[in-house]
C-alpha positions as CSV (number, residue, x, y, z in Angstrom):
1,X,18.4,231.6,153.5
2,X,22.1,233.0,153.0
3,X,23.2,236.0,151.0
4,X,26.7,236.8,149.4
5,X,29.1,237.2,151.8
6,X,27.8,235.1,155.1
7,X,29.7,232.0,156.0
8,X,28.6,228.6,156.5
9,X,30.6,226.9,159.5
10,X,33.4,229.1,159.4
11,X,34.2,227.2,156.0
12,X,32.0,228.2,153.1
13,X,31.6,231.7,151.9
14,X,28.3,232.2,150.1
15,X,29.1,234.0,146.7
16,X,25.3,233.7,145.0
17,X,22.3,231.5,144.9
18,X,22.3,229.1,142.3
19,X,18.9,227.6,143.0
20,X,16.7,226.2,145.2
21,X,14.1,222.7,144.9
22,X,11.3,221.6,147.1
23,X,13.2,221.4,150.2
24,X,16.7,222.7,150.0
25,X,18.2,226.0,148.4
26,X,21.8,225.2,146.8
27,X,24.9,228.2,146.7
28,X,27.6,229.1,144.8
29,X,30.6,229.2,147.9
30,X,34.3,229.1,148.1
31,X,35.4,226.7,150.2
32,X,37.7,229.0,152.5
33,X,39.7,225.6,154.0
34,X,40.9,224.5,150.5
35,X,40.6,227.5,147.8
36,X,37.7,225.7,145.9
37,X,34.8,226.4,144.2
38,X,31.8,223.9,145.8
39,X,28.0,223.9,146.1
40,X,26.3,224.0,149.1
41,X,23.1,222.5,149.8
42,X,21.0,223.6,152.7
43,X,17.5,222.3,153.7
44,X,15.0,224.5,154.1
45,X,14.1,226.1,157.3
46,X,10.6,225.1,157.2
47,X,11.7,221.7,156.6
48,X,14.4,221.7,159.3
49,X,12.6,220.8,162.1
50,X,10.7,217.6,160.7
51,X,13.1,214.4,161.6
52,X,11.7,212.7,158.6
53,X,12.8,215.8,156.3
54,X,16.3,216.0,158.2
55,X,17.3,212.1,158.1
56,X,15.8,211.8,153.8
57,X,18.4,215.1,153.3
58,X,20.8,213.1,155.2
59,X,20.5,210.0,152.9
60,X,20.3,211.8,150.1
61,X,23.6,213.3,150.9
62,X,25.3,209.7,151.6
63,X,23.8,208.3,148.5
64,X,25.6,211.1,146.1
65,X,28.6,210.8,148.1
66,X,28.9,207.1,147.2
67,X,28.6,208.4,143.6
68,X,31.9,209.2,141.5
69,X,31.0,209.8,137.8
70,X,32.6,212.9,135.8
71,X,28.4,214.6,135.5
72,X,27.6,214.3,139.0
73,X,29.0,216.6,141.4
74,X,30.6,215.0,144.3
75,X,29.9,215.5,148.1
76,X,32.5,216.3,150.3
77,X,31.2,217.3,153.8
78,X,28.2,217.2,155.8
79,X,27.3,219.5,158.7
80,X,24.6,219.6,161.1
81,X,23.3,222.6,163.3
């Protein structure tokens, strides 16, 4: 988990939780690159170390980046660790 202030690959600044599912918490951040407001979506720890977990996340983040409509928030980056 992240708390306000820590930064996520020297990019996004963690401002607040906004919520969390089954396998992945999501944060309010500023995107320090471009001035922006985004969301970040991380996969749980507990989840990070099973390669089916890891490559479904990864889909799931290529599906909604394939996705433009005005209610669905679109994906901009990826990063692995």
């Amino acid at each position: 988990m992240f708390n306000a202030g820590d930064i996520i690959d020297e990019r996004y600044q963690v401002e607040a939780k906004a919520g969390q599912g089954g396998m992945s918490y999501v944060y309010r951040a500023a995107d320090l690159k471009l001035g922006r407001e985004v969301a970040v979506k991380v996969l749980k720890e507990e989840f990070s170390a099973d390669e089916e977990f890891v490559e479904k996340f990864k889909n799931e983040a290529r599906a909604a980046a394939r996705l433009s409509h005005a209610n669905i928030v679109a994906a901009y980056d990826t990063v692995d660790r």
